[in-house]
C-alpha positions, 0 to 999 in steps of 0.5 A: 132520230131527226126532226126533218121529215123525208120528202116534204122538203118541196111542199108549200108554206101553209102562210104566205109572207104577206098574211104573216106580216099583217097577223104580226102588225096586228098582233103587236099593234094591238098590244101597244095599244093595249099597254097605252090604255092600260097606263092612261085609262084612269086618266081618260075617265070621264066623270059623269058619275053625278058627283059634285065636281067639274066633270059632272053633268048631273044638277049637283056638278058643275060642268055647266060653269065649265062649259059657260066659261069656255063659251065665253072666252075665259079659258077654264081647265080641269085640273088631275094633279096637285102639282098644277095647283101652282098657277095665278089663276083662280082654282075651284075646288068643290070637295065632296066628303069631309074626308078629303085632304084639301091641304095642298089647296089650302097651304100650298096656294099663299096669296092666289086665289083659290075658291071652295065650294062646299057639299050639301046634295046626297044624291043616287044615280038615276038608272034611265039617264046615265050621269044623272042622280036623283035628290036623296036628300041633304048631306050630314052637316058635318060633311060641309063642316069638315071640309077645312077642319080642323084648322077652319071650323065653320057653325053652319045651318040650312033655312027652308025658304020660298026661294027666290029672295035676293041674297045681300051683297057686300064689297061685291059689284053690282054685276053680281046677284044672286037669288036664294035656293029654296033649301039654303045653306049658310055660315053662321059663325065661325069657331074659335080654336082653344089652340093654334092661330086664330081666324076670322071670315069676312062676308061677302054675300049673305042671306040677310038674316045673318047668315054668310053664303059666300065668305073671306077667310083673313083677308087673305085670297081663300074664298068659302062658299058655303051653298054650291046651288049657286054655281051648279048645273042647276042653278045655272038655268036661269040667264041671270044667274048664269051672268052672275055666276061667270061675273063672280068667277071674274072678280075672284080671279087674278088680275088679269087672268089667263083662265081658271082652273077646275080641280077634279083631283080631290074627287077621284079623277086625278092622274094616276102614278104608274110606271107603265106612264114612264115609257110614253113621257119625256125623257123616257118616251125617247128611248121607248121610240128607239126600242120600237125602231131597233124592233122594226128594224130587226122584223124587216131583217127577219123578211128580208133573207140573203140568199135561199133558206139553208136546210137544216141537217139531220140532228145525227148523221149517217156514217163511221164519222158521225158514229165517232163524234157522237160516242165523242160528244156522249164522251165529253158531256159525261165528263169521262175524257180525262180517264180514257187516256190509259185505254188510247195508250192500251190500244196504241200498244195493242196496235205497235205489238201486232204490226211487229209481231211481239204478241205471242213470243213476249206474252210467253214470257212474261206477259204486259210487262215484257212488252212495256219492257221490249216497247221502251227498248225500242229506239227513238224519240219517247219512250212508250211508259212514259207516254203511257203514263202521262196520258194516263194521269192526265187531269184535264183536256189539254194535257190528255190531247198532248198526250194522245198526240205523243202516243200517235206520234210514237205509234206512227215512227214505230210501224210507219 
């Protein structure tokens, strides 16, 4: 009958404040920190997948040129969203399927420079070193093809060579040499379109045997090169190499430029859309700051109380009284109150009768009715049939309290 047991009102609490505020902070600590990860974590992946891309440190990728640049002052970036393409300064993109959509790279850039460095290592992940591959083999030629298909399509082809030969040079300076890979990929043409607008290349490094390494497409500022050992992990090894490298990245950039922009998006590292981002970025981050505050807030208020704890009472009391406003309260949630207007008027009357002694002398004669009859001859303000009928018809609260307060106020005038 009550949720307060007796006698253990003077017993201790099993946790002091102290360890309950630390398993809160914990608690809720713990859980921001678990929402921040959950929004930023396919932002903060590191990329060392042995892929052909900025973040990789496989012999295919290219975190060594990333590196090299910024060891040199040339400022690099890697760049997770097509949004930021919108820069002066040099973008590498280095897609690795033919699959991707490069369109923003190509369409959206105009007249800034933007170089792409085309596939050619299939490669598996090398189990006792992590984010290193081993050599599968080379890529389908239409991987490298593909890339800027089908408004660029490129006949390429690959030559076995010893390796090492000095690659030709054309508009270049002479910073810039390069020697060939030993399994060398090169431009040979470039398709004609049966529609559309027509293109052309323009050589910049070839292999001498007609074959373009590194082209110009429509004098424009879009740069293909075609075989990426040049500028990857592995071919960054040898110190001349490595010079030449940063000395072409230099030449294709703007002028002057403020750095250079490495694209990972294309490879599956870009940011990701989530609305969790919402609540940690302007403008909205203000009001996540002012929510933690109002909570903080509201959590010391909840520690610090005003006064003893008040002690709950029982949830059903003892005495007349509490009998009463229990039936009441069963009363009103049943919805019955309107129809016990007629019985308070019975017991009013019931009441009046005994105090005047009517009961026996009237009911010989003619029972209820004579009552009523004897009752509504009595004098004074009201008379009892119509009170009684008013609280009996009653069809709400207020006109039944109205009511039951004109039969107890009868009552009271008659028997005092």
């Amino acid at each position: 009958m009550s949720d307060i047991a007796i006698g253990r009102r003077g017993e201790a609490a099993p946790f002091k404040i102290g360890a309950i505020a630390l398993m809160l902070a914990l608690g809720i600590g713990g859980f921001i920190g678990l929402i921040v990860l959950g929004a930023y974590a396919p932002d903060l992946k590191s990329g060392r997948n042995g892929g052909a891309h900025a973040l990789s440190n496989a012999a295919t990728g290219f975190s060594g040129l990333v590196q090299l640049a910024e060891a040199t002052g040339r400022h690099p970036r890697i760049v997770r969203d097509v949004h930021e393409f919108d820069t002066e300064d040099l973008l590498v993109v280095a897609p690795e399927t033919a699959t991707v959509n490069v369109s923003a790279a190509v369409q959206d850039r105009g007249a800034q420079p933007t170089l792409f460095i085309l596939p050619k290592w299939q490669t598996v992940a090398d189990p006792m070193h992590r984010g290193w591959v081993k050599e599968a083999g080379l890529k389908p030629l239409f991987e490298a093809t593909g890339v800027l298909a089908p408004d660029i399509n490129f006949l390429m082809r690959r030559d076995k060579g010893k390796g090492g030969q000095p690659l030709m040079t054309d508009r270049v300076p002479p910073s810039i040499r390069f020697s060939a890979p030993k399994q060398m990929q090169v431009i040979a043409a470039l398709e004609e379109r049966k529609d559309g607008p027509q293109h052309f290349v323009r050589p910049l490094i070839t292999d001498g045997k007609g074959g373009m390494v590194l082209v110009q497409v429509d004098d424009s500022n879009l740069f293909v090169l075609a075989d990426p050992d040049l500028l990857s992990n592995q071919g960054l090894r040898d110190a001349g190499k490595a010079a030449s490298a940063l000395a072409l990245l230099d030449w294709l950039n703007s002028n002057p430029p403020e750095g250079i922009a490495f694209d990972v998006s294309m490879n599956g590292f870009g940011h990701s859309r989530s609305p969790l981002k919402l609540l940690f970025e302007p403008p909205f981050v203000v009001l996540t700051i002012t929510i933690l505050l109002a909570l903080m807030l509201a959590g010391v208020q909840a520690f610090g109380r005003f006064g003893p704890v008040r002690q709950r009472e029982r949830a059903l009391a003892f005495g007349k009284a509490a009998l009463v406003d229990n039936s009441a309260a069963l009363i009103r949630k049943a919805g019955r109150e309107t129809r016990m207007g007629g019985r308070y008027a019975a017991l009013c009357r019931e009441r009046v009768v005994e105090a005047l002694g009517l009961a026996r002398r009237l009911r010989d004669k003619g029972g209820d009715t004579a009552i009523d009859a004897h009752l509504d001859q009595l004098k004074g303000r009201h008379v009892y049939s119509d009170l009684a009928r008013m609280a009996a018809e009653a069809k709400d609260r207020t006109t039944l309290l109205s009511a039951a307060k004109a039969l107890h106020d009868w009552q009271k005038e008659k028997i005092g």
